[in-house]
C-alpha positions in Angstrom: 130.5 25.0 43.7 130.3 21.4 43.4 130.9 18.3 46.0 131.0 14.4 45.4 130.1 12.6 48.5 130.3 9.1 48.9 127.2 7.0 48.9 125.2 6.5 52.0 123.1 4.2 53.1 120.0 6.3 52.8 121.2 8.4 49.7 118.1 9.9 49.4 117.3 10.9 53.3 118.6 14.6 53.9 120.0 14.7 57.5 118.0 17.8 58.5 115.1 16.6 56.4 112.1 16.6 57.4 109.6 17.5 54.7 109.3 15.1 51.9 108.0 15.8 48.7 107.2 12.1 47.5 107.1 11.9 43.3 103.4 11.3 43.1 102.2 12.5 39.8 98.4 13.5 39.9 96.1 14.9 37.6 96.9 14.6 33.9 100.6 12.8 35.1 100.4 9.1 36.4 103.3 7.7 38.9 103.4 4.4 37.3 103.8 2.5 34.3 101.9 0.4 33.0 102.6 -3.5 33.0 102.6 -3.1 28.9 104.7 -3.8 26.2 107.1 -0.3 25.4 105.8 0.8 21.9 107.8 3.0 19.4 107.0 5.1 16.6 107.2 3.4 13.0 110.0 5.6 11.7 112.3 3.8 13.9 111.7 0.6 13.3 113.9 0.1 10.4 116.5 2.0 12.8 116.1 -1.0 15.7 116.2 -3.9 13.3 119.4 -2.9 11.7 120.6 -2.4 15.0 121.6 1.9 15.1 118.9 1.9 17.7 118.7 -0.4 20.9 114.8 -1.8 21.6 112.6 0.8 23.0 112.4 -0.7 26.4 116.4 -0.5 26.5 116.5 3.5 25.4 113.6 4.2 28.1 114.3 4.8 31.8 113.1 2.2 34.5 110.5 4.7 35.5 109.7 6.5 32.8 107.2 9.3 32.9 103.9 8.6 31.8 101.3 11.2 30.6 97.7 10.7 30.7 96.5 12.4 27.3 94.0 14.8 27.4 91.3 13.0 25.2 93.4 10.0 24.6 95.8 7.2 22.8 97.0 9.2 20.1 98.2 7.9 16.7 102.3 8.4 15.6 103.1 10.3 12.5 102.9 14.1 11.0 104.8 17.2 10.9 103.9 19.9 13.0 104.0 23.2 11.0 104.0 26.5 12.7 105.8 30.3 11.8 109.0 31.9 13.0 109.7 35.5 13.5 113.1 35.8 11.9 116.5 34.0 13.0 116.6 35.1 16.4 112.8 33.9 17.5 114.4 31.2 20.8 111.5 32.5 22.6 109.0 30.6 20.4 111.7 27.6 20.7 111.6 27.6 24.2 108.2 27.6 24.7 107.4 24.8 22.1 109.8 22.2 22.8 112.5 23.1 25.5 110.4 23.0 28.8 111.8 20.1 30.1 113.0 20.1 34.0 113.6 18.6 37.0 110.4 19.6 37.8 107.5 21.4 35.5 104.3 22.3 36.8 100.5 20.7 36.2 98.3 22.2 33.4 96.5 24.3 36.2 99.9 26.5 36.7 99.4 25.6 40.6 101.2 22.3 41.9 104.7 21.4 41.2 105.4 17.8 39.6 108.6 15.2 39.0 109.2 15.4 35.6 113.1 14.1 35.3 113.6 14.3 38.7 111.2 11.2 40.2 111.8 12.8 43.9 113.0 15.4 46.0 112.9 15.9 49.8 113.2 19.9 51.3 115.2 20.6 54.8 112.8 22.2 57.3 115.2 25.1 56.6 115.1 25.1 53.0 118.5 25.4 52.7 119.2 21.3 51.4 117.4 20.0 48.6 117.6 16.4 47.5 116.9 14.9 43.8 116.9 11.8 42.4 116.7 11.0 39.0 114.9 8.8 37.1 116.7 5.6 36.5 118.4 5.3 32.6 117.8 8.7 31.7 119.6 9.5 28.0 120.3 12.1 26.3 119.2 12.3 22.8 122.8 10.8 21.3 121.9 8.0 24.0 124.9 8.8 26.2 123.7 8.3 30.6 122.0 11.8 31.8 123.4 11.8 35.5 123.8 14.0 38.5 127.5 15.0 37.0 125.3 16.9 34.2 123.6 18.9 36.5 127.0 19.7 38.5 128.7 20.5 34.9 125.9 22.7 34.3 126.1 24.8 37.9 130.0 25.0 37.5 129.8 26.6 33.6 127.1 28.9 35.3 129.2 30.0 38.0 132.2 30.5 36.0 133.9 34.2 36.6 135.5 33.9 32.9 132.3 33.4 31.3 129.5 35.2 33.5 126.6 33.0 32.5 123.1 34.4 33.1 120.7 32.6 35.6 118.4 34.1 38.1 119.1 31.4 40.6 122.1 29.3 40.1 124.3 32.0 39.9 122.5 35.0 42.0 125.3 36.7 44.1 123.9 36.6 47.6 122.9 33.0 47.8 124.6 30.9 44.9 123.6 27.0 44.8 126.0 24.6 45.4 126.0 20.7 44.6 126.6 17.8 46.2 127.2 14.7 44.3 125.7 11.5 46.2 125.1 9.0 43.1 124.7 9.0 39.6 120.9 9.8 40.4 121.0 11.5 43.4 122.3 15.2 44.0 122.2 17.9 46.4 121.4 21.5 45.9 122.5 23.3 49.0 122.6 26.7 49.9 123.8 29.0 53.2 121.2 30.8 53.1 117.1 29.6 52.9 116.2 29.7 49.4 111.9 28.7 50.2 111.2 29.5 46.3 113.4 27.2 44.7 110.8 24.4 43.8 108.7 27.2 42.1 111.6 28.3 40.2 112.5 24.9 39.1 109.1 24.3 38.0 109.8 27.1 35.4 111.2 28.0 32.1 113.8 29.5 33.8 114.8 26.5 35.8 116.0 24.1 32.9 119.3 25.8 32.5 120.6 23.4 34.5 119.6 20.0 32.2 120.9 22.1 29.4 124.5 21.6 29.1 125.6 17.5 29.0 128.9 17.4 30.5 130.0 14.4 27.9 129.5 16.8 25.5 129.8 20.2 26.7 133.2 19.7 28.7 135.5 19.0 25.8 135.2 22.3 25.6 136.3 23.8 28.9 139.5 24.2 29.7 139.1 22.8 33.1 138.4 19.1 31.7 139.9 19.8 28.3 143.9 21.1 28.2 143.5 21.5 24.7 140.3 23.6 25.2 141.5 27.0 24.3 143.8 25.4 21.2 140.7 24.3 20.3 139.1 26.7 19.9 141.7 29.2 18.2 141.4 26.6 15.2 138.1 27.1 14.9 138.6 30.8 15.2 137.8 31.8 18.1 139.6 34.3 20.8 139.1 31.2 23.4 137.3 28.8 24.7 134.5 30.9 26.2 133.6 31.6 22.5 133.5 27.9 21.7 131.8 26.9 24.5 129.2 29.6 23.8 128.3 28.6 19.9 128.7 25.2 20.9 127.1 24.7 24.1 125.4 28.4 24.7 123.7 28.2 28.1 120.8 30.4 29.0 118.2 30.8 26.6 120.5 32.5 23.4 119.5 31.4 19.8 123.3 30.0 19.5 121.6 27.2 21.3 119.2 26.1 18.5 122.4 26.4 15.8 124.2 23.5 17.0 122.4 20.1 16.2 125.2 17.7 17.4 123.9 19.5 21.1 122.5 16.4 22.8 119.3 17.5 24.7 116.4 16.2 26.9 113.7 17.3 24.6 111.1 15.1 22.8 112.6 16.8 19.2 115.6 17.6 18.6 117.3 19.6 15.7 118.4 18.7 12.5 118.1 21.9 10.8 119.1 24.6 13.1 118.0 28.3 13.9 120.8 30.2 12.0 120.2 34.1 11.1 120.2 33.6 7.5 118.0 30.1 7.8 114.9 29.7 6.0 113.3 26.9 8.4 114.0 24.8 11.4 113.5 21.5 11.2 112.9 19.0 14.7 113.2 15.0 14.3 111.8 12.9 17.2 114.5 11.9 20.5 114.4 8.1 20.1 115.3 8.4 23.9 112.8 10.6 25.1 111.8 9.6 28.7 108.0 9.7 28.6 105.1 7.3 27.3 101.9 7.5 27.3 99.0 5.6 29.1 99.6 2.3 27.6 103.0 2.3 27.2 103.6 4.2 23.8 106.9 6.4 23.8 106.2 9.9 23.2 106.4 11.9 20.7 103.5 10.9 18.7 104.2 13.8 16.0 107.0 13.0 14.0 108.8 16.3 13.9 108.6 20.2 13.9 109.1 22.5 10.6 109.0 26.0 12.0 109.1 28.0 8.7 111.2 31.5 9.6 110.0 34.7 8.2 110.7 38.2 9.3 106.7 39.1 8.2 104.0 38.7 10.1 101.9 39.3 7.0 103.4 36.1 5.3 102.7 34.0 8.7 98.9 35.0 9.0 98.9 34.1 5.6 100.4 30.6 5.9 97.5 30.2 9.1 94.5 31.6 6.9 95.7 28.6 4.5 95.5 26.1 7.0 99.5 25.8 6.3 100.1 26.5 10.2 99.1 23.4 12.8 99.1 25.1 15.6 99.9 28.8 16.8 99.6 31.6 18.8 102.8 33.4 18.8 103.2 36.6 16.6 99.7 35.5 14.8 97.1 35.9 17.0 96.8 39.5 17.5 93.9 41.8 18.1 93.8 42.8 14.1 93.8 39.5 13.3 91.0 38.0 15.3 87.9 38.5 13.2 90.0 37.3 9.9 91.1 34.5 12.0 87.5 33.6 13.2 86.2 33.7 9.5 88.5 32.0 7.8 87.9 28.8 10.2 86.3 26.6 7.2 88.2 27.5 4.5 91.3 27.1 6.6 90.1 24.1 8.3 91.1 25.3 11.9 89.2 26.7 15.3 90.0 28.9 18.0 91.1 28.1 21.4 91.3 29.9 24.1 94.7 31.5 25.8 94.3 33.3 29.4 97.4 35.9 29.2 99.0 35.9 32.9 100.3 39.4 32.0 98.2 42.5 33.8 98.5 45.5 32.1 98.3 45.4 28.1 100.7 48.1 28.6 103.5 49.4 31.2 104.8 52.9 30.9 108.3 52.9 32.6 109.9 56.3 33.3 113.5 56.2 34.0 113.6 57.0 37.6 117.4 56.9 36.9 117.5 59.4 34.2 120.9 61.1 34.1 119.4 64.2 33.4 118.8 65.1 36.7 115.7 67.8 35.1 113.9 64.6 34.1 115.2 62.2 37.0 113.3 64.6 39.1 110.4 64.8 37.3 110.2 61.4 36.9 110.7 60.3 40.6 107.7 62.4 41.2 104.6 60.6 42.4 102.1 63.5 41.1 103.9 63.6 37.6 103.0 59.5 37.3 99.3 60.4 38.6 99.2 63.1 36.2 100.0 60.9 33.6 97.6 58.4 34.4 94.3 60.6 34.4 95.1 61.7 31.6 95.2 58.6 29.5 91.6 58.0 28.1 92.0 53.8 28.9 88.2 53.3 27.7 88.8 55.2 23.8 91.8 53.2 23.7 90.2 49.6 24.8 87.5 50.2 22.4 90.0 51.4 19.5 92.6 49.0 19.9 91.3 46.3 21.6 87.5 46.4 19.9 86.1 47.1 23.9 88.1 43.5 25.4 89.6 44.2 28.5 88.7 47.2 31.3 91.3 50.3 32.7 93.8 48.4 34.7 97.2 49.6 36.1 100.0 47.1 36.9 98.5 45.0 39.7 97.4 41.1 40.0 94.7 39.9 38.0 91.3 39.6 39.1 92.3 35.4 39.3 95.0 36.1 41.5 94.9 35.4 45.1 97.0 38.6 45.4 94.0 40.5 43.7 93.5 44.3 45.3 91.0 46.2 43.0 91.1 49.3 44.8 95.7 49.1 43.6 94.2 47.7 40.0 92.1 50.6 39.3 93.7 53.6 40.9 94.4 56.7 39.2 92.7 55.0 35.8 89.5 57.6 36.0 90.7 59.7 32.6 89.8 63.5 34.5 91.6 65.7 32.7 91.6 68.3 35.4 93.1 66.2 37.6 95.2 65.6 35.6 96.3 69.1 35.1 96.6 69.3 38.9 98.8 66.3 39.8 101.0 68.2 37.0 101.2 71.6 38.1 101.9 70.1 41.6 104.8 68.2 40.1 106.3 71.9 39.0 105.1 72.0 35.6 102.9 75.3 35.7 104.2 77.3 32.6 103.6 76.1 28.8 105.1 77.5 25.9 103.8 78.8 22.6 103.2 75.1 21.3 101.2 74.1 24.4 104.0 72.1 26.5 104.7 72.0 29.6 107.8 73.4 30.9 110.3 71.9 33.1 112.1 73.3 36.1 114.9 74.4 33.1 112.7 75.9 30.9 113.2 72.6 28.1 109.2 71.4 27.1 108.3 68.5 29.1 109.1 65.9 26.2 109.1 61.6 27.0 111.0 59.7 24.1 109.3 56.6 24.7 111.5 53.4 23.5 108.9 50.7 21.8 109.3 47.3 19.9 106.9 47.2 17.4 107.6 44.0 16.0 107.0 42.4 18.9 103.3 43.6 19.7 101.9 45.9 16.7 98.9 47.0 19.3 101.7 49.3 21.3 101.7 51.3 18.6 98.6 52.1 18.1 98.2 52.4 22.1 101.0 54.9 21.9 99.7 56.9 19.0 96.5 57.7 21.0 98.0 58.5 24.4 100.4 60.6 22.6 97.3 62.6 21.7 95.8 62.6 25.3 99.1 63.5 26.9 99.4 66.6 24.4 95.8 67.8 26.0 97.4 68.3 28.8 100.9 69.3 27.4 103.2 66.7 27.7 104.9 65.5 24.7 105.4 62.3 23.9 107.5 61.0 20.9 107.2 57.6 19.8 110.9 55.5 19.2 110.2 52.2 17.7 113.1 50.6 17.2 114.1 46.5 16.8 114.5 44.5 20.8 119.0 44.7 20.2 118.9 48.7 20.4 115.7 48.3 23.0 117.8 46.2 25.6 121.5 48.0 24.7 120.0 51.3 26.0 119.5 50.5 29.4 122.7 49.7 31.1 124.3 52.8 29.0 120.8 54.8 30.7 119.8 55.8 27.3 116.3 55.9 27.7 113.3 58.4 28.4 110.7 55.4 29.0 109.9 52.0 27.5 106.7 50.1 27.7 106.2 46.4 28.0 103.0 44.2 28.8 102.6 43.8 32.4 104.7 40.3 33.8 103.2 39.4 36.7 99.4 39.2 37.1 99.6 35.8 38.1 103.2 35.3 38.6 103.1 37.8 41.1 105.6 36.3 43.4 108.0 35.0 40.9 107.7 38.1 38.7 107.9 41.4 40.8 109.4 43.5 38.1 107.5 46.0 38.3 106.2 46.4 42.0 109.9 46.8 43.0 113.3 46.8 41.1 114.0 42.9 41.5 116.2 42.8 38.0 117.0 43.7 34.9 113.5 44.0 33.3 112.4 46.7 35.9 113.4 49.3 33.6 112.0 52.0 35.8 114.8 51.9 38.5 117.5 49.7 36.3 119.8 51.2 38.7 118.8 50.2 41.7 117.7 46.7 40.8 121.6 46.6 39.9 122.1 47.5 43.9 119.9 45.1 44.5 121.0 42.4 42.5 124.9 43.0 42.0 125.0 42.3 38.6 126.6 45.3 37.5 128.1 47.3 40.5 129.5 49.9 38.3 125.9 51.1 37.2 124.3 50.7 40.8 122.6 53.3 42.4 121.3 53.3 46.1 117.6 52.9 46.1 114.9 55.0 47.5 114.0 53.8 51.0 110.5 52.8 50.3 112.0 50.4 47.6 114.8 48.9 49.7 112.3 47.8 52.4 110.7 45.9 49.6 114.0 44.4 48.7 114.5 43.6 52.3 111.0 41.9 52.2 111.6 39.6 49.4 114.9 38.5 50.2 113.2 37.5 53.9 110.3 35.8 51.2 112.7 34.1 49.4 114.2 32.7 52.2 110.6 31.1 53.8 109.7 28.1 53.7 106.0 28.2 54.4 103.7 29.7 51.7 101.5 31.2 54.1 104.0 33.4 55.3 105.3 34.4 51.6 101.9 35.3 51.0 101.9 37.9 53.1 105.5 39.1 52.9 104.0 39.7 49.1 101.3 41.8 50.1 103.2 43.6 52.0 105.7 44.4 48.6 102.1 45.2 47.0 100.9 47.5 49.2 104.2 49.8 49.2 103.9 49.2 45.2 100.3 51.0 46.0 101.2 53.7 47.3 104.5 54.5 45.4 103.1 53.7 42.0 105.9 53.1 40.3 105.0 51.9 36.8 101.7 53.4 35.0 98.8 50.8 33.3 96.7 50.9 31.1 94.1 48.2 30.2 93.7 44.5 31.6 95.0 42.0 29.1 92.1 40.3 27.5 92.4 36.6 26.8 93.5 36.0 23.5 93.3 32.9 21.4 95.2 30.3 19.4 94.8 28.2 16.4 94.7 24.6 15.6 94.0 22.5 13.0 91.0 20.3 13.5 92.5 17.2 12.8 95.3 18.0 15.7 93.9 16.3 18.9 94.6 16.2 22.5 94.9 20.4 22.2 93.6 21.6 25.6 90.7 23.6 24.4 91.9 26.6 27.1 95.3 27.7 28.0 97.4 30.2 30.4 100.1 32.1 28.0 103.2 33.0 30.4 107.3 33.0 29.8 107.4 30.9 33.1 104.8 28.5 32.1 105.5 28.1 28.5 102.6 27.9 26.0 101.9 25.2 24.9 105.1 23.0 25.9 103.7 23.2 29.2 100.1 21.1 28.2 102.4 18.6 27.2 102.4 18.8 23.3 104.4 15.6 23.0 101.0 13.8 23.2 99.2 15.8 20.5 98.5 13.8 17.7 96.9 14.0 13.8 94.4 12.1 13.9 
């Protein structure tokens, strides 16, 4: 919902404001600019002289964002090389170049900072938040960026005829709604407290809303367009919802990267787009990118991206032993590859750096709790069937197997860095005791075998787990499977391995056509923000994908009451979403942990060891350590924009 309001005389003083969040920048971010001279890259000289471009001081904002580099003035020029995995790969896009907010978050992951937004001020009851923008903000075609883009963007989000997907603008039980003061100043409001919403912003997940320019995007809707729908029948399309979604796709859907007449915020922006038959991507500098550094010089300093796209992992490694990658982590760095990486440093003329994973377990086992079989449902639900499970998993053979002895048995909990941190919930039920194992089984009903050694159901069927796996994604699951398929069958339980591609993996779960899938364990450090698997809080907690659908109301058809235990945690987070003070979601959290305790949902099975990432030598200003999360992208997040070849 969206409101224009006239403006006041104090356009940025909310009327039930009392907290202010000033926009002091702090750490690697400065407030001010510089009394310098603006500075441009060379390759657009030519462009301002023949007058395409206007000066660089006219395409930057009043204010504009100035980053502090890590070791320092950088030099303009180069491509930065790195490797696709296949035409689909907007999660490497996203976490490269689109993390660009009202907000972001400082390189420590801990305090949130302006970014487009210059400041904000919070009601006491964190239901009013107020924004202004930076002063002569532009998108990349160097049309005004305004508070009317961020209303577009909520009203395209919220629109019933094409159910956009956004964990905050359009949630069901408290949807945002905008209030337009200004061209720089707008209001997010909301009937309910919403006490997370800064720490949302701060995220990956909170730029939806700067990524849909309303001078741009609206010609295709048909309520700012009549001829929206005509439109997009001549292009071929049923309607306009089509249209708007290959030309304007919101959310985070490769469609987004086809289009490169899509003005964005970014510091790149595409001229050779992410198609499913394309070969590479190319990225060209934003002449009105809104940040400079130190003494002035508009960022970028690298020229452009050219991500090369191949389906083979083999190929990328290949292109990084060959110092033909600058800088990379995704797909590349995985456990096999580390002591080739580390070798081939000289010849390939790169190092190592280090990347803290936020993830906990390098593995979560998810049983449908759901299961439509209600044989398996059953078994499932039970709590001595999960514990079962668990003992018999031999975590140490597979750590030093797959993971050369990095990491320590670990179930789905906080990390050790954590605040949240509860070894005694981190390491229970990890001992590998077979004969406990054996017990927790026969106590969950499964006390006969038959002649092949398995288990047998309350039916009679052999207790058999079809467990759903991407291997593409993370080629270590595999392996990790292969060997707890053998443990499980000591005890008798069958487990057959399904590695199929991440389509089929995600299709199967609103249709409940699953036994189990495993992912790595979200939330170790995003423990607040990413509950998915201490209680069903959306679609990725696979385990109860029915009740997170009670829960959420995003698809009432599917939605099953929850289990009592689980809807006092729902009850909890909604009052922790709701609170304003940190202390007191803190502890709402622990209290979702400890009924995650003693429930134990989900089943663990190492501690993510840090990995690693490589970088040319000759790229500087790469923070030699970083944290790897979807929330906090990696690297976008240690502001790339001021690397530099030196």
């Amino acid at each position: 919902m969206v409101k224009r309001i006239p403006h006041p005389d104090a356009h940025v003083r909310a009327a039930r404001s009392s907290k202010v969040l000033a926009a002091l920048l702090s750490g690697l971010m400065l407030s001010a600019v510089p009394a310098l001279a603006f500075e441009q890259a060379p390759m657009l000289d030519e462009r301002v002289e023949s007058g395409d471009l206007p000066p660089v001081d006219e395409r930057l904002p009043k204010n504009p964002l100035v980053v502090e580099p890590v070791e320092g003035i950088g030099k303009y020029g180069g491509v930065w090389r790195m490797g696709m995995r296949g035409g689909d790969d907007n999660g490497l896009v996203a976490k490269t170049a689109a993390y660009e907010g009202l907000v972001r978050y400082d390189h420590k992951w801990e305090k949130v900072v302006p970014n487009l937004a210059e400041s904000w001020e919070i009601s006491d009851d964190a239901t009013e938040y107020t924004f202004k923008l930076r002063e002569g903000l532009k998108w990349s075609d160097g049309q005004p960026m305004t508070s009317e883009d961020i209303a577009f963007a909520v009203e395209m989000f919220q629109n019933p005829e094409y159910p956009a997907n956004s964990n905050w603008i359009d949630i069901k039980d408290n949807p945002v709604k905008v209030e337009v003061v200004d061209d720089l100043t707008f209001k997010f409001i909301f009937d309910k407290p919403n006490g997370m919403l800064m720490d949302t912003l701060a995220t990956i997940n909170g730029t939806q809303v700067l990524t849909i320019p309303k001078h741009y995007c609206s010609q295709f809707s048909p309520d700012h367009n009549p001829d929206a729908d005509k439109m997009a029948k001549e292009e071929g399309h049923q309607n306009w919802t089509f249209l708007m979604q290959q030309k304007c796709a919101w959310g985070w859907e490769s469609q987004r990267w086809a289009n490169p007449e899509l003005p964005v915020m970014y510091a790149w922006r595409i001229t050779e787009p992410l198609t499913g038959d394309a070969a590479r991507v190319v990225w060209e500098r934003n002449p009105y990118y809104f940040k400079v550094d130190a003494e002035g010089n508009q960022l970028p300093y690298i020229d452009g991206l050219d991500m090369r796209v191949s389906r083979s992992l083999e190929e990328l490694t290949l292109l990084a032993l060959n110092g033909e990658i600058d800088f990379q982590d995704r797909h590349i760095a995985t456990n096999a590859n580390q002591a080739v990486f580390y070798d081939g440093q000289e010849k390939g003329d790169y190092h190592l750096g280090k990347v803290i994973q936020s993830v906990s377990s390098s593995l979560v086992l998810q049983l449908n709790f759901n299961h439509d079989d209600p044989v398996k449902r059953a078994l499932f639900q039970d709590k001595d069937f999960r514990i079962g499970l668990s003992h018999a998993i031999d975590r140490q053979e597979i750590i030093d197997v797959v993971f050369i002895g990095q990491g320590e048995p670990f179930q789905v909990a906080p990390r050790p860095e954590s605040p949240f941190y509860d070894e005694e919930m981190a390491k229970q039920y990890t001992e590998f005791d077979p004969e406990k194992a054996v017990e927790r089984l026969e106590a969950a009903g499964l006390t006969e075998m038959n002649g092949d050694g398995i288990r047998l159901m309350s039916d009679g069927r052999p207790a058999r787990i079809v467990v759903d796996v991407i291997a593409a994604l993370r080629p270590e699951w595999i392996d990790m499977l292969e060997l707890m398929q053998l443990q499980l069958a000591e005890v008798g339980v069958d487990i057959e391995i399904n590695n199929i591609d991440r389509t089929l993996f995600y299709d199967k779960r609103p249709s409940n056509d699953y036994d189990a899938q495993v992912w790595a364990g979200d939330g170790g450090l995003d423990v607040m923000q990413e509950p998915r698997y201490y209680f069903p809080s959306g679609e990725e907690s696979v385990w109860a994908y029915k009740w997170q659908a009670w829960y959420t109301g995003a698809n009432q058809q599917i939605a099953e009451e929850p289990a009592d235990w689980a809807k006092e945690q729902m009850a909890l987070y909604d009052e922790l979403k709701g609170e304003g003070d940190a202390d007191r979601r803190a502890e709402l959290m622990r209290e979702i942990l400890a009924i995650a305790k003693e429930n134990f949902p989900v089943i663990g099975v190492s501690l993510m060891p840090d990995g690693y990432y490589i970088a040319k030598n000759n790229l500087k200003n790469v923070a030699p350590s970083m944290i790897n999360a979807w929330l906090f992208p990696e690297p976008a997040g240690y502001d790339a924009t001021q690397w530099y070849f030196e």
